[in-house]
C-alpha positions as CSV (number, residue, x, y, z in Angstrom):
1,X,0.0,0.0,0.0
2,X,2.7,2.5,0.9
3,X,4.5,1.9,-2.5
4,X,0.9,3.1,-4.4
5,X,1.0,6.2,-2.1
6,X,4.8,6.9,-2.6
7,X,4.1,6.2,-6.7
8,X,1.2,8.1,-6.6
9,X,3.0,11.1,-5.2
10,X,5.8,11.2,-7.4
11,X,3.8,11.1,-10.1
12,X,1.9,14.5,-8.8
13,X,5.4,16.3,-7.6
14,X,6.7,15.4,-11.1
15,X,3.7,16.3,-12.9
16,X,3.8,19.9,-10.9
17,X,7.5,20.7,-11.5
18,X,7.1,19.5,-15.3
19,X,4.1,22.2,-15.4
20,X,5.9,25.0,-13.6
21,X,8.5,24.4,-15.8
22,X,6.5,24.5,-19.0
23,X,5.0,27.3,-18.1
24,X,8.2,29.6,-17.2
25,X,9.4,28.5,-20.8
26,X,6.9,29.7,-22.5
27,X,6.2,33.0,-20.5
28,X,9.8,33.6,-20.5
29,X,9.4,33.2,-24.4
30,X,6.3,35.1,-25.2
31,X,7.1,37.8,-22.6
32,X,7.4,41.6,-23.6
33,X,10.5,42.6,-25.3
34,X,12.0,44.5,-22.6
35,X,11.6,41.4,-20.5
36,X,13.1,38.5,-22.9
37,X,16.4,39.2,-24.5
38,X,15.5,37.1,-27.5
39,X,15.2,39.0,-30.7
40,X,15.4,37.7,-33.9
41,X,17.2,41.1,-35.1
42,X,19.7,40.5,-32.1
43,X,23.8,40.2,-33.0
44,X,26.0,38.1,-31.2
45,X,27.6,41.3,-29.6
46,X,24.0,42.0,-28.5
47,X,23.7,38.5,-26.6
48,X,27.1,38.9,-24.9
49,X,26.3,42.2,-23.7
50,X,22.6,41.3,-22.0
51,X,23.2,41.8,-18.4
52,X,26.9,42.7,-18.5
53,X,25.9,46.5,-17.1
């Protein structure tokens, strides 16, 4: 019985931190410009310099 309840929750922890992580992907991606240093018009030196102040 306590290997159901131990499989059972793993498969809710890992279903959570697959979901949270899904979901910072794709808000990270989608975000506002000024929030999301991907652009395709972007040059390498660009890249290098994000968050170098």
């Amino acid at each position: 019985m306590g290997s159901i309840v131990a499989a059972f929750g793993s498969l809710v922890i890992g279903g959570v931190v697959a979901t949270t992580t899904i979901v910072g992907v794709v808000q990270s991606q989608t975000a506002a410009p000024d929030k999301s240093p991907v652009s395709v018009n972007s040059t390498v030196d660009d890249l290098v310099a994000y968050g170098s102040d």
